[in-house]
PAPAZA-858483 format. One record per residue (C-alpha): x, y, z; residue number from 1; residue in three letters. Coordinates in pm, 1 decimal, decimal comma. Example, Ala and Ser with C-alpha at 12.3 -4.5 7.8 and 13.67 -1.06 7.14 Angstrom:
<atoms>
<atom c1="1230,0" c2="-450,0" c3="780,0" resi="1" resn="ALA"/>
<atom c1="1367,0" c2="-106,0" c3="714,0" resi="2" resn="SER"/>
</atoms>
This chain:
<atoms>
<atom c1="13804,5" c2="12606,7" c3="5684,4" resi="1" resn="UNK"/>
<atom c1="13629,0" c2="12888,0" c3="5501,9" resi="2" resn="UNK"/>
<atom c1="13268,9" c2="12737,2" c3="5664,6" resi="3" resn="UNK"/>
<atom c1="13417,5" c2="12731,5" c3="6002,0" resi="4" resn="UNK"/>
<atom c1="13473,8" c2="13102,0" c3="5948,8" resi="5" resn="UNK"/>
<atom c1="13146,2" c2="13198,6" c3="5844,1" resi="6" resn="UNK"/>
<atom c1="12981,8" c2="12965,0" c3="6141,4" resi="7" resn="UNK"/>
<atom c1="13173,2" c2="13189,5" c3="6359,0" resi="8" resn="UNK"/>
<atom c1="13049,9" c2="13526,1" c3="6246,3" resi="9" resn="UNK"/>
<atom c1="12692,8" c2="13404,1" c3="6225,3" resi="10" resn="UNK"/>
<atom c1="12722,0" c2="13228,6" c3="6580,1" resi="11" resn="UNK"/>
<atom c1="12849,3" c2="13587,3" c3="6688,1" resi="12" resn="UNK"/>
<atom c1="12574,3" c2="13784,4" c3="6595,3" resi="13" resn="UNK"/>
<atom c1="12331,6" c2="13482,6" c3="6676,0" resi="14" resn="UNK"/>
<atom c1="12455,3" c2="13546,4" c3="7036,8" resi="15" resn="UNK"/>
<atom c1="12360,1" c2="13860,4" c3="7045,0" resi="16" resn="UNK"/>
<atom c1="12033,8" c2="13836,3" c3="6952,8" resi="17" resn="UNK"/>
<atom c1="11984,3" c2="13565,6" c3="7180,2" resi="18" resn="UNK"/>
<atom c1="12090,4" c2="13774,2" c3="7489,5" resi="19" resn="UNK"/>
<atom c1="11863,4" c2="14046,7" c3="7345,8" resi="20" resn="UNK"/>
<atom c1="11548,7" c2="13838,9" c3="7266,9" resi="21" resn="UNK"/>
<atom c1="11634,0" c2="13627,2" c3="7658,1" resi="22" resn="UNK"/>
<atom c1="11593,4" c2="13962,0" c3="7826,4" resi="23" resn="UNK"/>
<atom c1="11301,8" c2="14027,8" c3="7711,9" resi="24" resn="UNK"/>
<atom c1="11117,7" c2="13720,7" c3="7677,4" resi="25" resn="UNK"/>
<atom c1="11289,0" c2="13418,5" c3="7911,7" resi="26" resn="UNK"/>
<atom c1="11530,8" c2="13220,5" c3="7789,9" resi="27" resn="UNK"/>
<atom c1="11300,8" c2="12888,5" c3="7782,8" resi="28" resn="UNK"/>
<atom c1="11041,5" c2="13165,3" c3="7574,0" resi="29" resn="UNK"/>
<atom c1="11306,5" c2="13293,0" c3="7339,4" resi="30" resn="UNK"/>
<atom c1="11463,3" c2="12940,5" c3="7267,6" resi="31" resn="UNK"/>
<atom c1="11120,4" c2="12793,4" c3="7188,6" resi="32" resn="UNK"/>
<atom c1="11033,9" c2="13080,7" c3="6925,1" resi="33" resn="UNK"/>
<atom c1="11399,8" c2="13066,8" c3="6759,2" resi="34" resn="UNK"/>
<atom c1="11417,9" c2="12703,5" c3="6716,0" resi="35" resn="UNK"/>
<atom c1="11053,1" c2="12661,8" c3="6606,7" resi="36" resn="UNK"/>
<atom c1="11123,6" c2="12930,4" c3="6333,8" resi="37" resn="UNK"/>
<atom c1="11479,7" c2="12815,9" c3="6211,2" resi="38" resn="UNK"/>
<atom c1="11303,5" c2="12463,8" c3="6144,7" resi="39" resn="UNK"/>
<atom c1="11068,8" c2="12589,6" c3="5944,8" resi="40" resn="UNK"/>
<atom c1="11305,6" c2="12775,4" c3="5747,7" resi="41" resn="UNK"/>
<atom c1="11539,5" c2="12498,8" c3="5713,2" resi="42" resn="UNK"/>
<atom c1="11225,1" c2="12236,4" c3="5642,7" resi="43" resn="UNK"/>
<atom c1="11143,3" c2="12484,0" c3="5362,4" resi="44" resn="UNK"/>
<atom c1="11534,8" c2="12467,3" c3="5223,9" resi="45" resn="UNK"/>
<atom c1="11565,6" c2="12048,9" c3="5292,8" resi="46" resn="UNK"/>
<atom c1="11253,2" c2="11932,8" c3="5093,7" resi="47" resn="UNK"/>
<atom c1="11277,9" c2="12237,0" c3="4846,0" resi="48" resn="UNK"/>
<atom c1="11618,5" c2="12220,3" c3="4729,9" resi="49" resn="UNK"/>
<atom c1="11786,0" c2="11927,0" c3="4955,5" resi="50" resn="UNK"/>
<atom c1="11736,1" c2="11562,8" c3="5081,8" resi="51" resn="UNK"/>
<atom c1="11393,0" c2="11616,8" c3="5309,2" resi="52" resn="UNK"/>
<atom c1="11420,1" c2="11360,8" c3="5570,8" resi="53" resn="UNK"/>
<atom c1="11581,4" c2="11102,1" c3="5358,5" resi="54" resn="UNK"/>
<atom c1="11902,9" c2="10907,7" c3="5384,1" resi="55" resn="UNK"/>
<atom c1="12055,9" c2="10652,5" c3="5637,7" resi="56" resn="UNK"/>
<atom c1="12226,7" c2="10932,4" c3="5835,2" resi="57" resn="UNK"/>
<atom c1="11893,0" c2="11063,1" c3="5933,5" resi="58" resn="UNK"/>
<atom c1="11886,1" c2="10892,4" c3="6260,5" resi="59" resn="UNK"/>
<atom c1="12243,5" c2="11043,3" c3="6346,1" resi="60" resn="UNK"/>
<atom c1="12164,1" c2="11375,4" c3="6273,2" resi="61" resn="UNK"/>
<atom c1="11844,3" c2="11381,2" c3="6490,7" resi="62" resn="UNK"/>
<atom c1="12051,7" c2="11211,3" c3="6755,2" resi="63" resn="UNK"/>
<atom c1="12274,2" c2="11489,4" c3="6731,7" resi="64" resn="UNK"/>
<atom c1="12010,6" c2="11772,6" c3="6727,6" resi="65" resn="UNK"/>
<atom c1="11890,0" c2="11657,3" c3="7054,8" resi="66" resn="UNK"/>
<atom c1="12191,7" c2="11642,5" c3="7204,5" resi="67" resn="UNK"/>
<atom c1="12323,4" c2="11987,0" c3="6998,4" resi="68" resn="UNK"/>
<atom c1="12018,3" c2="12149,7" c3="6952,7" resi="69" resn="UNK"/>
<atom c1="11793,6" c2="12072,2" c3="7262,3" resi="70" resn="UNK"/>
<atom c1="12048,2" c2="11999,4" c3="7572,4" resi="71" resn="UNK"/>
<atom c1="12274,4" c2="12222,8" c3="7443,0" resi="72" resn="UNK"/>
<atom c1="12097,6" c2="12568,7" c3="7348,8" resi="73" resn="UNK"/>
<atom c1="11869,1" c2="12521,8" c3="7649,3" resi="74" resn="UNK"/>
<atom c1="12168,7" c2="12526,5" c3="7870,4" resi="75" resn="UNK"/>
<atom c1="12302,3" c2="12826,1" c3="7662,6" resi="76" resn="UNK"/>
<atom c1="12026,6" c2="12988,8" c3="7735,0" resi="77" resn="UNK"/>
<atom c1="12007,3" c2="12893,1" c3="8094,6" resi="78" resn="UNK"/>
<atom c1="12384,7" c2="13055,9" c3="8100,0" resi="79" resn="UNK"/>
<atom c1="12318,6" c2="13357,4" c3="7898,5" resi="80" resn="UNK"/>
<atom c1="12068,0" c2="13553,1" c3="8167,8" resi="81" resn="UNK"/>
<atom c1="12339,3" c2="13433,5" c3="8422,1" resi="82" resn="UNK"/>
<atom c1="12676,1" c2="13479,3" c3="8321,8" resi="83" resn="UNK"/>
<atom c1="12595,8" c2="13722,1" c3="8050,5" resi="84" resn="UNK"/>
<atom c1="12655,9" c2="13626,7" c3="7663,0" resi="85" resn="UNK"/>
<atom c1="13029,2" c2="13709,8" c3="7683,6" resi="86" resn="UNK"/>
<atom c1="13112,3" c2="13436,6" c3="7933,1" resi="87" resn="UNK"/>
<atom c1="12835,4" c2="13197,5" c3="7831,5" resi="88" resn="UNK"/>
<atom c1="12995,6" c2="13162,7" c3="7480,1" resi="89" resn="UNK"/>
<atom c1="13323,9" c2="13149,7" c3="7620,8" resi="90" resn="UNK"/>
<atom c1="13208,3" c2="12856,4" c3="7866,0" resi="91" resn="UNK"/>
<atom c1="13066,9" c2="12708,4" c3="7539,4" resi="92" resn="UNK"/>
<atom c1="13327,3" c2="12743,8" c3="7245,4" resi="93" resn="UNK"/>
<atom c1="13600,7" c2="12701,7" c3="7494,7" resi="94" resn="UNK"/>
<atom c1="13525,8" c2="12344,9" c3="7635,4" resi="95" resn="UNK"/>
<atom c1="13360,3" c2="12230,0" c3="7348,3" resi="96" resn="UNK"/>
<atom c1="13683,1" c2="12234,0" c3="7150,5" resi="97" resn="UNK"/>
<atom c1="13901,6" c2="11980,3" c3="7404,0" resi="98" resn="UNK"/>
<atom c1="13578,1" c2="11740,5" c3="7471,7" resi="99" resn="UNK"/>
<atom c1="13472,1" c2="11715,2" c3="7113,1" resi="100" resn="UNK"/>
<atom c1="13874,1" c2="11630,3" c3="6996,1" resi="101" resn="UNK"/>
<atom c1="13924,0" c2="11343,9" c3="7297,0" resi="102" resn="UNK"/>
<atom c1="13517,9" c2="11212,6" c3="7208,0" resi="103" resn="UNK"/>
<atom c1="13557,8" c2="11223,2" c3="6871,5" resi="104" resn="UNK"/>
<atom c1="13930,5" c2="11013,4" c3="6861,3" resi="105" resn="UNK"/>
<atom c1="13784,7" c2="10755,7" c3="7157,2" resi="106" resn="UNK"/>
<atom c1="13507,0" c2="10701,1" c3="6908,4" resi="107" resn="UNK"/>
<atom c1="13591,6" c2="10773,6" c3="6552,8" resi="108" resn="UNK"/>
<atom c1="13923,7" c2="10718,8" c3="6570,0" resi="109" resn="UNK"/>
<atom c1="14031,9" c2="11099,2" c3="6437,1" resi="110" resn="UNK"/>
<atom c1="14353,0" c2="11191,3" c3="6511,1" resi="111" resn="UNK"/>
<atom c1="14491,8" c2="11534,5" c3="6474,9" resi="112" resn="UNK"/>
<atom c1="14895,6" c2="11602,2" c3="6398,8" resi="113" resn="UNK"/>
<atom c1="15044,4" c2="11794,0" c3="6662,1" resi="114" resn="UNK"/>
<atom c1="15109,6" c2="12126,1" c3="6467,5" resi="115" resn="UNK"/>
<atom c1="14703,7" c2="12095,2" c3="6458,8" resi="116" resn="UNK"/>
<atom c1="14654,1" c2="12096,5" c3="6841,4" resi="117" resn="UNK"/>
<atom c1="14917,5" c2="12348,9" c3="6897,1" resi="118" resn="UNK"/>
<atom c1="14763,3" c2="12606,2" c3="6674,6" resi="119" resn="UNK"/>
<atom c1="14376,3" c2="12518,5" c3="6819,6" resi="120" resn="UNK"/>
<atom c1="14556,1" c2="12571,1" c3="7176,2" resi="121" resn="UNK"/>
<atom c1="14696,9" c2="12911,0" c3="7102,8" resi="122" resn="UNK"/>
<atom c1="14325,9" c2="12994,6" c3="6932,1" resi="123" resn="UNK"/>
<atom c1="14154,6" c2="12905,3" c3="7250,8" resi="124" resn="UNK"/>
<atom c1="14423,5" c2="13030,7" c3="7476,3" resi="125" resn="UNK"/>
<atom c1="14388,6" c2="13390,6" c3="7313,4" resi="126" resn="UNK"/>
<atom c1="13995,3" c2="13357,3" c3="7392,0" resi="127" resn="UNK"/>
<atom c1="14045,5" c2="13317,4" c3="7734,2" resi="128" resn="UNK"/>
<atom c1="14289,6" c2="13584,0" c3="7788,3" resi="129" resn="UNK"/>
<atom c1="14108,0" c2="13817,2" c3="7552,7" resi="130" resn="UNK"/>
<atom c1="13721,9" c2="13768,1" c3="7801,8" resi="131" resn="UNK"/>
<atom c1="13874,6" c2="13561,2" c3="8116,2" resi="132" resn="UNK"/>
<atom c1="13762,7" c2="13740,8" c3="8366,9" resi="133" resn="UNK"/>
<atom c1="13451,5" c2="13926,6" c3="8245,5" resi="134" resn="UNK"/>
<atom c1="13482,6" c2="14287,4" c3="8432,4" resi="135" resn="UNK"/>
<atom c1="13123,3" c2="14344,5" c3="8336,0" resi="136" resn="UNK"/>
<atom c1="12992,4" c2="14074,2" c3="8533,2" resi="137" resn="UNK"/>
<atom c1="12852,4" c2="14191,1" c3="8840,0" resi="138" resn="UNK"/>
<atom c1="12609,1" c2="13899,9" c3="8952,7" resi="139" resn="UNK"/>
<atom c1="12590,6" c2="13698,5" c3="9331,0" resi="140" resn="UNK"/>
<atom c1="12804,8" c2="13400,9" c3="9360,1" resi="141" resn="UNK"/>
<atom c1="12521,8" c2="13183,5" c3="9323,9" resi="142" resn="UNK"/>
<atom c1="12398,8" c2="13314,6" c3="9027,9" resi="143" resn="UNK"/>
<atom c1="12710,0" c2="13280,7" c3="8906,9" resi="144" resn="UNK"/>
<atom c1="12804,8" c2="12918,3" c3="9004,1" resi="145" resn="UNK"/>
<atom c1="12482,3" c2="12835,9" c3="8819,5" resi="146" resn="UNK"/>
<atom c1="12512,6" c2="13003,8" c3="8490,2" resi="147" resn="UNK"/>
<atom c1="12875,1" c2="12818,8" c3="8450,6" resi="148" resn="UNK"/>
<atom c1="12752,7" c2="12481,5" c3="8502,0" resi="149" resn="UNK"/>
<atom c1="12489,3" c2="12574,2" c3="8275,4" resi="150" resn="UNK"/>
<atom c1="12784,2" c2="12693,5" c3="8042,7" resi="151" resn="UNK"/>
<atom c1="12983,4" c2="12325,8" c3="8119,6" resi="152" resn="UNK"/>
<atom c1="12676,2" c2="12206,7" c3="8025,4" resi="153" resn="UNK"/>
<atom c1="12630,2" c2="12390,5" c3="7691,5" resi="154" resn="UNK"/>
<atom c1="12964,6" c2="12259,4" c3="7593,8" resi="155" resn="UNK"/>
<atom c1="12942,9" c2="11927,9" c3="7646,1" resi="156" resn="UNK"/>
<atom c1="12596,2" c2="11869,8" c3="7439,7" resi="157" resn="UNK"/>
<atom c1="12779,1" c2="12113,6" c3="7178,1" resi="158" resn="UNK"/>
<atom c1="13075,2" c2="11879,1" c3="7168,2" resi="159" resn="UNK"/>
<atom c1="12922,7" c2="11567,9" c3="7160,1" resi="160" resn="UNK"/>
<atom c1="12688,2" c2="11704,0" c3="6895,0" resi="161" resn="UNK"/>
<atom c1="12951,2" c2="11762,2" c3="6654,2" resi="162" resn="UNK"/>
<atom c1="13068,9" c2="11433,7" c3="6726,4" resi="163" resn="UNK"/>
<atom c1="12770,8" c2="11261,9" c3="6627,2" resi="164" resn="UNK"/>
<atom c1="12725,7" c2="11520,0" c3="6324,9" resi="165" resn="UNK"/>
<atom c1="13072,4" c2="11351,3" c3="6211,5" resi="166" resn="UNK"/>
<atom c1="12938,4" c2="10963,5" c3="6266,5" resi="167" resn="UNK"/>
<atom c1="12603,6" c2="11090,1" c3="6062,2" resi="168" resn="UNK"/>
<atom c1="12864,3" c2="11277,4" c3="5794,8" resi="169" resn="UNK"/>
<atom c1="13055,7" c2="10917,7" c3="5748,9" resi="170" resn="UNK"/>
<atom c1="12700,4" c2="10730,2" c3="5736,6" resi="171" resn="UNK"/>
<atom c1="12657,3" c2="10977,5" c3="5422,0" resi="172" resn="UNK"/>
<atom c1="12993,2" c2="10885,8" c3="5301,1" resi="173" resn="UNK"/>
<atom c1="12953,8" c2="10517,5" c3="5330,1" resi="174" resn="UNK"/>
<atom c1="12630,0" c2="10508,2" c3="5175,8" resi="175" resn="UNK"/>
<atom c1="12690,3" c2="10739,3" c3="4873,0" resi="176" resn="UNK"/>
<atom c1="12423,5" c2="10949,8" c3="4984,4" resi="177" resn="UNK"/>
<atom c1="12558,0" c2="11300,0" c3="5083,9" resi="178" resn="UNK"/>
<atom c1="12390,5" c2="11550,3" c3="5274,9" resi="179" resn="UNK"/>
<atom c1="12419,0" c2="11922,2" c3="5235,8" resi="180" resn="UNK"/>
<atom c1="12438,7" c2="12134,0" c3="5535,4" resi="181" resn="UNK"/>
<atom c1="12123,7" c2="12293,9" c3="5505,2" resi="182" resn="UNK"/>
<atom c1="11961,7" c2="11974,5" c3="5507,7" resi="183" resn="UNK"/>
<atom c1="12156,1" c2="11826,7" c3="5780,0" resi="184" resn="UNK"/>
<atom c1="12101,0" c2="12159,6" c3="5982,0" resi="185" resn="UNK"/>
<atom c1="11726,5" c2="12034,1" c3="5929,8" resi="186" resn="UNK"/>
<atom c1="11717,5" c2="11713,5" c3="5995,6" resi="187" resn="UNK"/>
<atom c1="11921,9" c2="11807,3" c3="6336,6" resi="188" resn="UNK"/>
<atom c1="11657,6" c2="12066,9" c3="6418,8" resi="189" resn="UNK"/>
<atom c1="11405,0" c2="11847,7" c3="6428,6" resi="190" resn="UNK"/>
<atom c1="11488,3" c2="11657,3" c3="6730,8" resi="191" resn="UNK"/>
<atom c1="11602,9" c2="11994,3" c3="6879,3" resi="192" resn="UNK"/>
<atom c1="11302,5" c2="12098,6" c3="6844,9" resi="193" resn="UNK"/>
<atom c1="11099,2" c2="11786,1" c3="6962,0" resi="194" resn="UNK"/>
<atom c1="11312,4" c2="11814,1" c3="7298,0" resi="195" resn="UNK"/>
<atom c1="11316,9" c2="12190,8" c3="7328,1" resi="196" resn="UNK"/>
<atom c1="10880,5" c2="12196,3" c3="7307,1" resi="197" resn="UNK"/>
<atom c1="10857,1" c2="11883,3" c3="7559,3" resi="198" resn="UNK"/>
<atom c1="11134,8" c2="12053,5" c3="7805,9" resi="199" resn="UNK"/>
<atom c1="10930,5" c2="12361,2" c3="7792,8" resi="200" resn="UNK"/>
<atom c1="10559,0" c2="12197,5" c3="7837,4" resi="201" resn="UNK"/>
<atom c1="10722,5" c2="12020,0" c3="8118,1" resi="202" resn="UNK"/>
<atom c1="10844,1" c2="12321,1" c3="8301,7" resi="203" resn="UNK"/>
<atom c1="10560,2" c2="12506,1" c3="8247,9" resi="204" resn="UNK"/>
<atom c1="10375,6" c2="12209,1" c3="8398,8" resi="205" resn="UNK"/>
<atom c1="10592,1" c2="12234,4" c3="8721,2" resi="206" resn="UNK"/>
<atom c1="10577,4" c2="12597,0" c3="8705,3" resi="207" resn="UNK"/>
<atom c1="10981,6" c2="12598,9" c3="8674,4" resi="208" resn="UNK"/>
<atom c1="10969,9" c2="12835,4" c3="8319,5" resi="209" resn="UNK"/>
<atom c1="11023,7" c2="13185,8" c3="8339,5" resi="210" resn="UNK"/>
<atom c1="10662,1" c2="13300,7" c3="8445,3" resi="211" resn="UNK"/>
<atom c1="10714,3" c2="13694,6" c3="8553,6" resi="212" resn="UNK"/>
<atom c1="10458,9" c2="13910,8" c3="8380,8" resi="213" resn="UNK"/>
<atom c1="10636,9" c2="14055,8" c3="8050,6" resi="214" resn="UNK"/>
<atom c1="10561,4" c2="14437,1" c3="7985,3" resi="215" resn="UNK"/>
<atom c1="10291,7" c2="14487,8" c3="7728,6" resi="216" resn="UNK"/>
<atom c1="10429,5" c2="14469,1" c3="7381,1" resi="217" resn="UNK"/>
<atom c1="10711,6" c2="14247,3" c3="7500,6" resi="218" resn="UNK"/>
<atom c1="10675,4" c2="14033,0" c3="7192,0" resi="219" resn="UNK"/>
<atom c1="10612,0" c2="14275,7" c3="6906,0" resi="220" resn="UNK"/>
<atom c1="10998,9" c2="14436,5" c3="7101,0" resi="221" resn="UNK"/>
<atom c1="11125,6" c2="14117,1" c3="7067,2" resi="222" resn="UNK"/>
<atom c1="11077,9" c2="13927,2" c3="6717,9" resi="223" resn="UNK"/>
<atom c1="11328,2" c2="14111,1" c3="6501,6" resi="224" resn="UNK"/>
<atom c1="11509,8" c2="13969,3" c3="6726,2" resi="225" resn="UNK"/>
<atom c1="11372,7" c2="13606,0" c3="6735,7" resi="226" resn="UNK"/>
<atom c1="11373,3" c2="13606,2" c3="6385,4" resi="227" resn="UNK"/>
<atom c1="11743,6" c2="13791,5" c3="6357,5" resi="228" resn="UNK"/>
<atom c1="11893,7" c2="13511,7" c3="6581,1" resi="229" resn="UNK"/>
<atom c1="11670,2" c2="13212,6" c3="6423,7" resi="230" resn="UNK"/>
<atom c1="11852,0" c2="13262,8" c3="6082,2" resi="231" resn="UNK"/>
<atom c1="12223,3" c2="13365,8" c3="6260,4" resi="232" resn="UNK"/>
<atom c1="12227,4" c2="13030,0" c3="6464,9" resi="233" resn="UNK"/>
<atom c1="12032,8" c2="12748,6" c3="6411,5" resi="234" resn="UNK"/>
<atom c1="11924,5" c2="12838,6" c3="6046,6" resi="235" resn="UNK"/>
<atom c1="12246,0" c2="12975,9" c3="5860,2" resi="236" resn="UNK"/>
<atom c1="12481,3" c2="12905,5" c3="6110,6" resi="237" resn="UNK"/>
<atom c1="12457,4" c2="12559,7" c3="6158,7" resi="238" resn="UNK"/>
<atom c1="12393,1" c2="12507,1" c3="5830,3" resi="239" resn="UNK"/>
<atom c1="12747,7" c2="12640,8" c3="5774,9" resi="240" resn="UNK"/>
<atom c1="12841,8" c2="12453,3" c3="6034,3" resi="241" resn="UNK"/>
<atom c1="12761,0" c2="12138,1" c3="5929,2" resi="242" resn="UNK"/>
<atom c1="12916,5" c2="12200,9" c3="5593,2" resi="243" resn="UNK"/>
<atom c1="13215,6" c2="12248,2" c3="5793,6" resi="244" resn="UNK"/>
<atom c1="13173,0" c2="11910,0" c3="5987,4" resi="245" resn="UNK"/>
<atom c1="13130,7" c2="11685,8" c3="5696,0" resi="246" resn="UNK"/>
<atom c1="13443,4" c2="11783,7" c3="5568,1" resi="247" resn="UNK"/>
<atom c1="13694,2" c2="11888,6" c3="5868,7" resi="248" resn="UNK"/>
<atom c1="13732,9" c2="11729,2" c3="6226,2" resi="249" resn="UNK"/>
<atom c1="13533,3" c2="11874,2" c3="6525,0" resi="250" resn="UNK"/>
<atom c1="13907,1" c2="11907,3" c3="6685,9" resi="251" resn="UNK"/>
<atom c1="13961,5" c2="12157,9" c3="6450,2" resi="252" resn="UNK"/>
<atom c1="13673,9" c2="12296,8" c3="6380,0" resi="253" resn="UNK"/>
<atom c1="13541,9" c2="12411,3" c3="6678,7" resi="254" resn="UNK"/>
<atom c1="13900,4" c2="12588,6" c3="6798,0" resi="255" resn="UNK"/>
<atom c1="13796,2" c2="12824,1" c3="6453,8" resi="256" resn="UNK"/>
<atom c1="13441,6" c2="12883,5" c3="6620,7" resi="257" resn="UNK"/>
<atom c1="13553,6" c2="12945,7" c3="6969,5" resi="258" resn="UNK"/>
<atom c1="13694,0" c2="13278,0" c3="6816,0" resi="259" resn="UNK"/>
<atom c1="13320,3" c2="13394,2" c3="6805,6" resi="260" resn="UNK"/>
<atom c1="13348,4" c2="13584,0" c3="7176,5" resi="261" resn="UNK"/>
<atom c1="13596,7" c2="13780,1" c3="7008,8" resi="262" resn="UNK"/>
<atom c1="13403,1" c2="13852,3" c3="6724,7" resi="263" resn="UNK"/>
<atom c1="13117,9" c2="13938,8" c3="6950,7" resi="264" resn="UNK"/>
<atom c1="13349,7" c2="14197,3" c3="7126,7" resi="265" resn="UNK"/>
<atom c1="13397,0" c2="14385,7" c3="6779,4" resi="266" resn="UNK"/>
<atom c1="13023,0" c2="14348,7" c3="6681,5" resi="267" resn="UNK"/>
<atom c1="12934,8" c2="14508,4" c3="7052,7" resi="268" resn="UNK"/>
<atom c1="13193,7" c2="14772,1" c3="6960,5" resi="269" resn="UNK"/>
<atom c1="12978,5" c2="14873,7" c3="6683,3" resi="270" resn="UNK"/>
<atom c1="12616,8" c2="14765,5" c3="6761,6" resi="271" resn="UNK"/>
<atom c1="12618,7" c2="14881,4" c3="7157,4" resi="272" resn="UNK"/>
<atom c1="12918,2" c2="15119,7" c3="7194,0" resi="273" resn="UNK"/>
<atom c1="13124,5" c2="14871,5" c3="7447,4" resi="274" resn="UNK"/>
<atom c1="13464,9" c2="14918,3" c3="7427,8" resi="275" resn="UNK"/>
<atom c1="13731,1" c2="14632,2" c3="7397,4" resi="276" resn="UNK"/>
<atom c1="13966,9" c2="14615,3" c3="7682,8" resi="277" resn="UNK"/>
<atom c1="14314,8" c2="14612,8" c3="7628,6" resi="278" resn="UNK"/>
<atom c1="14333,0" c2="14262,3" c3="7694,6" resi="279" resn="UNK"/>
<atom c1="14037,4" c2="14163,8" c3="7445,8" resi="280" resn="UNK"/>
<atom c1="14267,6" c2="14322,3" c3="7162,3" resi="281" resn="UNK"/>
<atom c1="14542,9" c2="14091,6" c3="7330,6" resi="282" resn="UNK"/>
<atom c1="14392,5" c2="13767,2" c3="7345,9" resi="283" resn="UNK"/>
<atom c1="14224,1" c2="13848,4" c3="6989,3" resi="284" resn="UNK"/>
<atom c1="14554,5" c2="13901,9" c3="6822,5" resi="285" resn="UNK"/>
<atom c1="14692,1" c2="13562,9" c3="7004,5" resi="286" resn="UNK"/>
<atom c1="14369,7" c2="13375,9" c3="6882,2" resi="287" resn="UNK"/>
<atom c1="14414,0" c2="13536,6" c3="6536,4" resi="288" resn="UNK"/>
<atom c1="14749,7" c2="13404,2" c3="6484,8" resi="289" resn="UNK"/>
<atom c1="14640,7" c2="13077,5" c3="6657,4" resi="290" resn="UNK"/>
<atom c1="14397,5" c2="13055,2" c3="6322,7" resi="291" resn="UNK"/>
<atom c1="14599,8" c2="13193,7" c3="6086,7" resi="292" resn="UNK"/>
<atom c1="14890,2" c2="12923,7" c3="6149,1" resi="293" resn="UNK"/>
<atom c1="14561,8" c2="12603,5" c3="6144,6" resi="294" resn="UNK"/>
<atom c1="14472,9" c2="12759,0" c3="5813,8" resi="295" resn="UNK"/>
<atom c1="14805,0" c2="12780,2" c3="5692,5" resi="296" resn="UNK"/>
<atom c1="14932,2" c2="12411,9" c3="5811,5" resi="297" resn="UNK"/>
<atom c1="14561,8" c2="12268,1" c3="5702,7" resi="298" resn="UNK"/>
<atom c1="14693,0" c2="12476,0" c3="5319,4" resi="299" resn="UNK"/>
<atom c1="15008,5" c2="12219,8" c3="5385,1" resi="300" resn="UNK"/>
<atom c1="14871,7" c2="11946,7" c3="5424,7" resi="301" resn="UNK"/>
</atoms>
């Protein structure tokens, strides 16, 4: 539980660098730089002070950094220009929750009690009362429609990630050869990464990627941020987040980390001036007690 609460702070503030780093460099751009960075951070952590790329659950953690890592964040960050970062993560955290609990009992067989489901339901009910609907959002209907499939999108490769992070965290089990979260933050990053580059040279190819003429001195603006949202999300955060998966189920899991919009409201409080709405402090106080009762019935168990 206590790594599903520190995934969600670091997912917060990875957030809002993304936004930040999207706007000015393209979300295919920003994606690119952040994952290429976190992986070799994480490569440096894995074959300093972890397994490397050993261990039968390799193949199941690359398998899930394709589907986490590249489909995923590259919808995420086809939502966040969109939708905005409020509603993207919300889209995200939201859906990710219910898919990754009915994936991960069809496959694994994981079953959750019901005192379990009720609590994760009043956590992601109190999300989407606290940011459903954004009042910031002023985009076309278009532009809308597209940045929530994009956000459907980013949930299901989120979901089904953590899934397959679970199957790779039982491979471990089975074959007495456990894997710490930095390294299995790696070893997913690589086949993010692998997808993320090819997805990029393709659509650069076709002249899809973002290709409007950045203002000079658009990168030198933009790499704190790169770098600040490389070690939030895919470097720290996951890493955290993995150590959460290879101990909890993803049905309970992610409910904790879909309390990052809220999280994000208080950080824009504080890093951009935006005030909560009075139904942001609502939903947040429903969400909080939705996590303090999981925490206290996981305690009871």
């Amino acid at each position: 539980m206590f790594a599903s609460f520190l995934t969600t702070i670091f997912f917060s503030l990875s957030v809002i660098f993304a936004a930040r780093s999207a706007r000015m460099l393209g979300g295919p751009r920003a994606n690119l730089a952040r994952i290429c960075l976190a992986t070799v951070l994480l490569a440096g952590w894995a074959h300093a002070f972890g397994a490397g790329l050993h261990g039968a659950s390799l193949p199941w953690f690359f398998l899930s950094g394709v589907i986490g890592f590249g489909l995923g964040d590259m919808a995420l960050f086809g939502a966040l220009p969109r939708i905005g970062p409020r509603l993207a993560i919300l889209l995200t955290q939201c859906l990710a929750a219910p898919i990754a609990a009915v994936a991960e009992w069809a496959w694994l067989g994981t079953t959750l009690r019901s005192v379990d489901l009720a609590c994760a339901a009043v956590i992601l009910a109190g999300v989407a009362v606290a940011l459903a609907p954004d009042r910031g959002l002023e985009v076309d209907r278009r532009t809308f429609w597209i940045g929530a499939l994009f956000g459907a999108g980013s949930a299901l490769g989120q979901a089904l990630g953590a899934v397959v992070s679970r199957k790779a965290n039982d491979v471990a089990a089975l074959t007495h050869f456990p894997i710490d979260g930095g390294t299995a933050a790696y070893q997913r990053a690589i086949g993010g990464v692998l997808l993320t580059v090819l997805a990029f040279w393709l659509m650069r190819k076709s002249r899809a990627a973002d290709d409007a003429v950045r203002p000079p001195g658009s990168w030198r603006a933009a790499w704190p941020f790169v770098v600040a949202n490389a070690l939030a999300g895919p470097a720290i955060g996951v890493g955290c987040y993995q150590w959460a998966l290879r101990t909890t189920p993803s049905g309970i899991v992610l409910p904790i980390i879909a309390t990052s919009p809220l999280v994000t409201i208080v950080l824009s409080f504080f890093l951009d001036g935006l005030r909560p709405t009075r139904r942001a402090v609502l939903g947040g106080l429903v969400a909080v007690v939705g996590a303090v009762g999981l925490k206290l019935a996981q305690a009871g168990n």
